[in-house]
N, C-alpha and C positions, 0 to 999 in steps of 0.2 A: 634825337633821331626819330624818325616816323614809324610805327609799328611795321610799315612794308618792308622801308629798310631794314631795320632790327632782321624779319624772315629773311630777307635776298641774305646778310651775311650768314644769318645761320645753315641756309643752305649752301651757301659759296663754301664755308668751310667745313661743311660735310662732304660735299664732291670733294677737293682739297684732299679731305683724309684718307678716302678712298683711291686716290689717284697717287698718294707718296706711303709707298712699302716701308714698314720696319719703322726708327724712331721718327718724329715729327721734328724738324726744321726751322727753329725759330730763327730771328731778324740777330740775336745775339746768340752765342754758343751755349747760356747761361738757360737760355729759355725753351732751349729742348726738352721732348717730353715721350714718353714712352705710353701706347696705348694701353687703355685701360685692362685688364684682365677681366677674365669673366667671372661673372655671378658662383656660388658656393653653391650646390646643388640644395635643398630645402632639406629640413631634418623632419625625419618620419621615424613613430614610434611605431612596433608591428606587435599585436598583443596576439599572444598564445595561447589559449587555456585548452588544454588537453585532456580528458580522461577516457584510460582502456581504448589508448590509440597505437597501441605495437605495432598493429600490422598494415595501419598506412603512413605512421612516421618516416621508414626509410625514406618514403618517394616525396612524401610530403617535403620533408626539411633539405630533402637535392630542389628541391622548386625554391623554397625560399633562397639559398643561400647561390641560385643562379640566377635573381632577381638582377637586371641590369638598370641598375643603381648603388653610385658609391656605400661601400659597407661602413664607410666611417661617419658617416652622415646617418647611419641609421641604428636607433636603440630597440633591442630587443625585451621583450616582459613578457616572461613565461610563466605560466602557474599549471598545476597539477594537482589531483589527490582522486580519493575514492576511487581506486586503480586495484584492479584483481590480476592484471599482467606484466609487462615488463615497461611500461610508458614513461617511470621514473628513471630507470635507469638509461635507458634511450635516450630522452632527453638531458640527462647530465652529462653522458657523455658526448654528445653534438655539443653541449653550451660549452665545456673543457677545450674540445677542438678549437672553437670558433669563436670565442668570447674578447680574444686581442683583436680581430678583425673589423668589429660592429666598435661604432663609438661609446653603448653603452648594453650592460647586460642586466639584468633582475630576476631573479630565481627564488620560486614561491611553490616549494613543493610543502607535501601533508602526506606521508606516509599512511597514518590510520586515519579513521575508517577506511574500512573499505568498498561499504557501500551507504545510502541514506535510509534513516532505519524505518522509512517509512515505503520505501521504490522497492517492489515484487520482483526485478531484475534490471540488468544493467541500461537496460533501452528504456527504462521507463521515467517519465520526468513526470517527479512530483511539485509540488508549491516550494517543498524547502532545496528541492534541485535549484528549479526556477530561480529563485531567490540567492541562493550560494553563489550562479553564474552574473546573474546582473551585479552582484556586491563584486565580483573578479573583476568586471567589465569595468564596471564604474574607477577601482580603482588603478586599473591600467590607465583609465581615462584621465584622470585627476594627476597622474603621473606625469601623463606625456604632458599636462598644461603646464606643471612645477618645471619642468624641464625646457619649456618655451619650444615643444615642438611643431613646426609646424602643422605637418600632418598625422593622423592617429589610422592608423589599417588593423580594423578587425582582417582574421582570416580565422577560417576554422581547421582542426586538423587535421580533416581527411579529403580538402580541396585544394587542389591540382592545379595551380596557376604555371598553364604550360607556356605561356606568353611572356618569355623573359624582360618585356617592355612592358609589363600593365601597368605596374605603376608611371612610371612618368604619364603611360597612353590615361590615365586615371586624372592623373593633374593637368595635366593642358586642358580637362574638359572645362575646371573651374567652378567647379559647380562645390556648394556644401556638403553637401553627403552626395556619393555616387557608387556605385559599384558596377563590377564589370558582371556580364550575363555568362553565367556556367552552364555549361552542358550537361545532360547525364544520358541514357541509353531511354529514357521514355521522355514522356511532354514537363517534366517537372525540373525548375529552373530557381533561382534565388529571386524572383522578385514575383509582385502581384500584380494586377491592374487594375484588380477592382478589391473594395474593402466593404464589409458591410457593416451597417449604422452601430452593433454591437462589435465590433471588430474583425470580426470573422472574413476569411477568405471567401471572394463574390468572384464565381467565371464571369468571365465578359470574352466576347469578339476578339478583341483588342492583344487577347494575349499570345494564341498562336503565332498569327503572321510574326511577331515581333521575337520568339522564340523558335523558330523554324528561319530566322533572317530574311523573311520576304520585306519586313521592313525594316531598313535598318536608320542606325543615327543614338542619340541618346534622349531616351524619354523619361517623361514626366511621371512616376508614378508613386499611389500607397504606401508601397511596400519594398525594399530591398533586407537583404538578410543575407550570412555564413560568409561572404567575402566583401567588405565596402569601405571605402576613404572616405574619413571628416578631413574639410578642411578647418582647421583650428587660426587660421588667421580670421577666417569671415566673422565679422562680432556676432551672431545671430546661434554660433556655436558655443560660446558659454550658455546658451539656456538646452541644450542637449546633457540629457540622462540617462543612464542606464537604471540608476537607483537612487533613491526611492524613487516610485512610479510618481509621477503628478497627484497633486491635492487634487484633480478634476477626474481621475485617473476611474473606470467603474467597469472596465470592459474585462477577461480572460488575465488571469496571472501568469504571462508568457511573455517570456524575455524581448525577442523580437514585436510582441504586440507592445510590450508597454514604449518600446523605444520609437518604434512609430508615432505611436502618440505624442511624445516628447517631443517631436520633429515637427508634428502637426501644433503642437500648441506655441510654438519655439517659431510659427510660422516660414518653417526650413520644407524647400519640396527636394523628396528622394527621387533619382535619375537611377533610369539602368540602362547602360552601353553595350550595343549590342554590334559591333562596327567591324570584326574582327572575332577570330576567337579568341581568346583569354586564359579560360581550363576549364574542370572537369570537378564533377563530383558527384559523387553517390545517391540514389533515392534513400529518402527517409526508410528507417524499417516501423513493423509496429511494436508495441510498449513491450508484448510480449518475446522477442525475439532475443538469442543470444550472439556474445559475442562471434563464436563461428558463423552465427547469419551474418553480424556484420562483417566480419574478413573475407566470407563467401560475396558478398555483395560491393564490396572494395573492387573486389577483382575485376567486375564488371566493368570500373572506371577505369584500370589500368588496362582492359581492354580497347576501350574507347581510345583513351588517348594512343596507345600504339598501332589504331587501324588510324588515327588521323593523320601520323604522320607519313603515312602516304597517298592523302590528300592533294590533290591539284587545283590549283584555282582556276582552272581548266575544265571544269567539272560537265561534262555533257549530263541532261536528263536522263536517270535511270529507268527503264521500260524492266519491271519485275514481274518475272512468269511463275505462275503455279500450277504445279501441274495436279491435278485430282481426279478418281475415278467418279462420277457421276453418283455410282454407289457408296461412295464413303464417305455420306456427308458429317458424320461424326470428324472426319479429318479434317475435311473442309471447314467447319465449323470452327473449331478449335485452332486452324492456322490465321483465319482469318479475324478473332478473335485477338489473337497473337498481335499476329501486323498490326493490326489499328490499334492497339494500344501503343505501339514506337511511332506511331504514324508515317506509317510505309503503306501507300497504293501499289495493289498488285493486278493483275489480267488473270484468273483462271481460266486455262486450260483443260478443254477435258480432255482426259487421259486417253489411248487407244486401247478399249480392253479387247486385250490379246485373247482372253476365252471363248470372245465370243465371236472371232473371226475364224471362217472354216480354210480348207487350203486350196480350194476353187478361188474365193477372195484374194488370199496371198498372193496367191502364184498370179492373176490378174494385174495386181498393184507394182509387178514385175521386179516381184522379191525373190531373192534366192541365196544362200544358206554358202556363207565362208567353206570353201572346200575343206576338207577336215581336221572344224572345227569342233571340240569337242571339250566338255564342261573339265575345268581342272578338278575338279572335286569328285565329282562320280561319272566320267566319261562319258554323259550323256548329249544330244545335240540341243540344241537350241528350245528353250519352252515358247510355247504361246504366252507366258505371262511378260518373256527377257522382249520377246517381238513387239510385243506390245509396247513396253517401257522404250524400244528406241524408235516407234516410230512415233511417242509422245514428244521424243526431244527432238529427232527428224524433224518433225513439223516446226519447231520453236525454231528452230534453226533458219528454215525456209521463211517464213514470217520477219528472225532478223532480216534478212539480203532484204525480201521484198519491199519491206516498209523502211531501208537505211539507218535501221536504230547502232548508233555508235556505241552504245553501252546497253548491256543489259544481264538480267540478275535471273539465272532457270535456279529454282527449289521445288524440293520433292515436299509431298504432303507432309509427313513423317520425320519431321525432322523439329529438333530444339534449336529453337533460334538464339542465342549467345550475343551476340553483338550484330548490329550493321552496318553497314559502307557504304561511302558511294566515293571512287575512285573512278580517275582515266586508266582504260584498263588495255592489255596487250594480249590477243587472240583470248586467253583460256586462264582466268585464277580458280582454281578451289578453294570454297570457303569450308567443305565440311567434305572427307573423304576415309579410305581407310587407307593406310600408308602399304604397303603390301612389302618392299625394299627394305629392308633393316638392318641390312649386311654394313651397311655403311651411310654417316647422313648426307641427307643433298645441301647441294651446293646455296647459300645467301645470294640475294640479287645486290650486287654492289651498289653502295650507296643507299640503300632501302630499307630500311626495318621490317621484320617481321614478315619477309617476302623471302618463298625458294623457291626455286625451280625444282617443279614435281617428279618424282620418278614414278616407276609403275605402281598406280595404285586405283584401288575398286570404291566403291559405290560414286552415284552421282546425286546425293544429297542436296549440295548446291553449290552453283560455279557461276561465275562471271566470267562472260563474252563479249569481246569486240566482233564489230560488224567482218575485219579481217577474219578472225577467227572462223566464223557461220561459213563464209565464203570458202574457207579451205576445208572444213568440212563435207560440205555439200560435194564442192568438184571432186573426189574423192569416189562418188556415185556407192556409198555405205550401201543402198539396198541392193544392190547385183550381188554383192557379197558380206554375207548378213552376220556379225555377231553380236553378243550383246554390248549394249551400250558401253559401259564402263571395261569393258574389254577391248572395244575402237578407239576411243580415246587415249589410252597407253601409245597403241598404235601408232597413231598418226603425231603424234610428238617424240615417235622413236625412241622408246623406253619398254617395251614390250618385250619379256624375258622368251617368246617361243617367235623365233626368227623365219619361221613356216607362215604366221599370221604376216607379218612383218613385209616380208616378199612379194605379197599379193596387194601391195598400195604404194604404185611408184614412188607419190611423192608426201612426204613425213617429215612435213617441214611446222607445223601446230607449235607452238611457240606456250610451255604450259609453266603454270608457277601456283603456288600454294600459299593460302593465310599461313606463318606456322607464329603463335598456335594457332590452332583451327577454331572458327568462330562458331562452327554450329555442328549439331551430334546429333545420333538417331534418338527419337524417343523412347525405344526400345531394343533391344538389342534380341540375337537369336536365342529362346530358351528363355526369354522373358518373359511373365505372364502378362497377356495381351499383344504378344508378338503375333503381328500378320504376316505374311509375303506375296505380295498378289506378285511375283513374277517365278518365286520358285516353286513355289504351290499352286501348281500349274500342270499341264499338258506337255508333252513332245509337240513340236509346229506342224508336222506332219501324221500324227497320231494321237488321236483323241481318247485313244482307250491304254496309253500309258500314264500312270499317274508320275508325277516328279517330288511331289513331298516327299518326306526322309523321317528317320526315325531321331528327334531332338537328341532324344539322351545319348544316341552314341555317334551323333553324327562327326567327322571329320570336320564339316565345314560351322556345326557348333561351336567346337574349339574353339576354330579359329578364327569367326566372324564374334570371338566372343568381346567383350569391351576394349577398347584402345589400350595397347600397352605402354608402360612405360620405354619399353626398349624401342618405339615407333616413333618417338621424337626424338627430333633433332639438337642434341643435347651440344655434341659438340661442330655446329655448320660449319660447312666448309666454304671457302670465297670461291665466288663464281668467275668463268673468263668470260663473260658474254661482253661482248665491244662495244664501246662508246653508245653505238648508231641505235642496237638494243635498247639498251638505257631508253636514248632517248624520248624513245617509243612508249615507255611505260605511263 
């Protein structure tokens, strides 16, 4: 037959097989045939090596063991030692649990030492650290070949593979070495882009867009490191090493650099995928930092990842306002400082200072004063510094409607930033408040993590606004009847404990919800040293010769503006009834 023919039948009888369901039909009964079954998912070795990792194991080993990828297809190879916590036993008892599940287990703990007798604390990595981990790596590595695995996945232990597909999304790229791009709360990621001729880390251009996802895809780069797939079928992969560094080898005794090199000399190029998110993990700390820096700085990722998952792929640009007084440029300074190192663009604002508006001014701007309203703390009316503060946000407000920004982010100068976000947002989130309610907790937003519907609560630190939101504010007309800021806002979402205030704003419909926990805190608290208050250390609005400051040490509202309590979170949430159409809105 003709090479054409040979094609025409191969395809005849592929249309054919798609066209007759279930067994196939031969000319004899004899020559029936059942379709093929499908392929054995590939076998992946996942190496472990842990130390003085207690306090991100829990989360850690719930991500491994939610990997969606058959467990029996996959061998685990753990090792451990030079541990001052509970890391061994954690880990033995997850491998007990979970050891019938995985096709294969290996358990390589070292009880003593328990530290390197030459490393000044646990964070610091010396040549015989360096050296200890590539010999682990190496022979994880040497393991998974004996075993014919296909693929080998470094993962380190305090990274967060939130993406219960990476691996497979890892192997269709097909590439030799790849890993997926992790997140963390600043510009610092697993991979490099640029490498310098002694090995060292080179910035280049190239690497923000590609870590910010302006550009995505899978690229080419120096350096990946803490989460990456070998493929072990590619031949190019027996000349990969962890240990010993290469005979050409002259650059930093550093595990990730020698293994680079190994790649580079092995003529293997490292990819990092950036297509998708993946997970999460921690900024390095420095040599000298202890373990509570590291569990303090853990936490950071486990915030990450629980603000992502209210993420929308939906995402509007976020327009982020800062408000500052003109005179404080120390704060200004220092926020902005802040921001650009997460690389968060913001607009400042400058603040209305309230001292220095007389009440001919006011009363012009056709402001006038909540009939009586009066300060819950020392029954006083309204200051020029509270007026000030809301005709700061007044304006941010008007600015949303005007310019139709669908998302946007107001923060006060003075505040510690925790984590950031950017979510599709529903009138009014608090990201940083004081809970004021504690009789009982609020309500969870169904279906949401980490989201509740706010009850009565003070300061306005920092919150996120829908353009809906600005709009119901505004028509409301807050300046005919003026209280302070964070005292309207109860209000107008109808949570506001004195039903006097309440009665004079027909409609109180603000739709409010809360980070919990809360992403961001004052950097000072009342009775702090270096506490300011440009709004209660202040004037009366109508009287410039009553002072408003208070006596710290005995004040009432010292107490009670004193740090966040434990009884102010929402320990046990309650489920919310808001209906479907809600939801869908958020």
């Amino acid at each position: 037959s003709s090479p054409a023919m040979l094609r025409f039948n191969l395809l005849l009888s592929t249309a054919l097989s798609l066209l007759i369901p279930g067994p196939a039909r031969g000319y004899f009964p004899e020559e029936r045939w059942s379709p093929e079954s499908p392929l054995l998912a590939p076998r992946v070795l996942i190496a472990l090596i842990c130390r003085n990792s207690a306090h991100s194991l829990p989360y850690f080993l719930g991500t491994i063991d939610r990997l969606n990828f058959p467990k029996d297809r996959i061998a685990i190879w753990v090792a451990t030692d030079h541990n001052s916590d509970n890391t061994t036993a954690i880990l033995r008892e997850w491998l007990i649990k979970v050891q019938s599940l995985y096709h294969y287990v290996e358990w390589r703990p070292q009880e003593d030492p328990q530290a390197y007798e030459d490393e000044t604390g646990p964070k610091h990595w010396t040549n015989l650290r360096y050296e200890h981990v590539m010999k682990l790596r190496q022979a994880a590595l040497d393991a998974s070949r004996e075993m014919w695995a296909d693929y080998f996945l470094v993962v380190d232990c305090d990274n967060l593979l939130t993406n219960p597909d990476v691996l497979w999304k890892l192997i269709t790229e097909n590439k030799t070495v790849v890993a997926p791009m992790l997140e963390s709360r600043a510009a610092y990621s697993n991979f490099w882009c640029g490498m310098t001729t002694q090995g060292y880390y080179k910035r280049t251009p190239a690497y923000m867009p590609i870590r910010k996802q302006e550009r995505q895809g899978c690229f080419a780069v120096p350096m990946v490191h803490s989460t990456f797939l070998i493929d072990l079928r590619k031949e190019a992969s027996r000349e990969l090493a962890f240990y010993p560094p290469h005979p050409d080898y002259t650059w930093a005794f550093d595990d990730i650099i020698v293994f680079a090199f190994s790649a580079r000399m092995a003529d293997v190029q490292m990819f990092l995928c950036n297509r998708e998110s993946y997970g999460f993990f921690p900024v390095p700390l420095r040599s000298h930092s202890t373990l509570q820096d590291e569990a303090d700085s853990f936490l950071h990722t486990q915030l990450e990842v629980m603000v992502s998952s209210l993420k929308s792929p939906r995402i509007d640009v976020l327009q982020v306002f800062m408000i500052n007084l003109k005179r404080r440029k120390d704060r200004r300074d220092r926020m902005l400082q802040t921001l650009g190192e997460q690389g968060i663009a913001c607009k400042i604002v400058s603040a209305v200072d309230g001292k220095a508006l007389n009440v001919s001014q006011i009363q012009g701007m056709g402001i006038h004063m909540l009939p009586g309203y009066s300060d819950p703390y020392h029954g006083r009316p309204l200051t020029k510094g509270e007026l000030g503060c809301f005709l700061s946000h007044y304006n941010i407000w008007k600015e949303i409607v005007d310019r139709g920004l669908k998302t946007s982010l107001v923060i006060e100068d003075d505040l510690r930033f925790e984590v950031f976000f950017k979510r599709r947002l529903q009138n009014l989130i608090y990201i940083g408040r004081k809970r004021m309610q504690v009789e009982h907790p609020e309500k969870s937003v169904p279906k949401i993590h980490n989201l509740v519907e706010a009850d009565y609560s003070y300061w306005t630190l920092g919150y996120a606004m829908s353009l809906q939101g600005a709009r119901k504010l505004l028509a409301a007309e807050p300046l005919t009847r003026m209280l302070p800021v964070d005292e309207f806002l109860p209000v107008m979402y109808n949570k506001h404990p004195v039903s006097d205030y309440m009665e004079q704003f027909e409609k109180r419909d603000l739709k409010a919800f809360s980070a919990e926990p809360l992403l961001v805190f004052p950097t000072h608290y009342t009775g702090d040293a270096g506490y300011i208050s440009d709004t209660e250390t202040s004037t009366i609005w109508d009287n410039e010769k009553m002072r408003t400051d208070w006596d710290r040490a005995r004040s009432q509202k010292t107490q009670e503006q004193a740090e966040l309590s434990t009884e102010a979170q929402n320990s046990d949430v309650l489920q919310s009834d808001l209906d479907s159409t809600a939801r869908d809105e958020l």
